[in-house]
C-alpha positions in Angstrom: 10.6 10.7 2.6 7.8 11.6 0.5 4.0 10.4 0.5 4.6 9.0 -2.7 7.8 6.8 -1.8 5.9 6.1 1.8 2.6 4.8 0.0 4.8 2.7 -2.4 6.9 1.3 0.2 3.9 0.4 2.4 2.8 -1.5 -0.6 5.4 -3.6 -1.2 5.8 -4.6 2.7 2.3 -5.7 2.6 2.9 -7.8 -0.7 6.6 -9.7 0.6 4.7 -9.8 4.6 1.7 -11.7 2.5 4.1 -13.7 1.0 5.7 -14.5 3.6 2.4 -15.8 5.9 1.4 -17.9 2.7 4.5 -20.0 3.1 4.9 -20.4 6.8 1.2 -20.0 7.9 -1.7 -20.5 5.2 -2.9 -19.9 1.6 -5.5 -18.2 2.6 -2.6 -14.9 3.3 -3.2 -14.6 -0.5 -6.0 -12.4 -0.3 -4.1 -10.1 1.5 -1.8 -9.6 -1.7 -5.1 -9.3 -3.5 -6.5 -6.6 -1.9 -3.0 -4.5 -2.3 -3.6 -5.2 -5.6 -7.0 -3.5 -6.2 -6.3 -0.8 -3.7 -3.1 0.4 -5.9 -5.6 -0.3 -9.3 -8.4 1.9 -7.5 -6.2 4.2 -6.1 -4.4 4.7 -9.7 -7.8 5.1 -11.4 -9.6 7.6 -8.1 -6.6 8.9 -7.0 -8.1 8.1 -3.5 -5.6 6.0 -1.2 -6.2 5.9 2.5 -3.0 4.9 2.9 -1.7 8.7 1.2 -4.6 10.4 4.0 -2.6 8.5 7.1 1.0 9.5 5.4 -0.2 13.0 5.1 -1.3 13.6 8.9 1.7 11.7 10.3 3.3 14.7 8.9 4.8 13.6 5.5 5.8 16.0 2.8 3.3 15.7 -0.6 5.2 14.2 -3.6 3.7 14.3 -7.4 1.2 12.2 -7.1 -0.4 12.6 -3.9 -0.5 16.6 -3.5 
């Protein structure tokens, strides 16, 4: 697995996990969904994603877009 796949998979389990507390525990679990949101938009624009930094030093192979 690549960075790339690895940052795009985190970013989906966060969005179905914040879906998922919404339903069974509170609306407030939205936010979390939000703030995926603007970290992919930020990352896309800086090409800075914390989430890439922690995949790299656990040892993951670079893809494309995070070399």
């Amino acid at each position: 697995m690549s960075i790339d796949s690895a940052v795009l998979s985190f970013a989906g389990l966060v969005v179905l996990a914040s879906i998922a507390l919404t339903l069974l525990v509170s609306p407030w679990w939205l936010l979390l969904t939000g703030f995926a949101g603007v970290n992919m938009l930020q990352a896309s624009v800086t090409g800075f994603c914390p989430a890439a930094i922690v995949f790299r030093r656990l040892g993951l192979k670079p893809g494309c877009a995070f070399q």
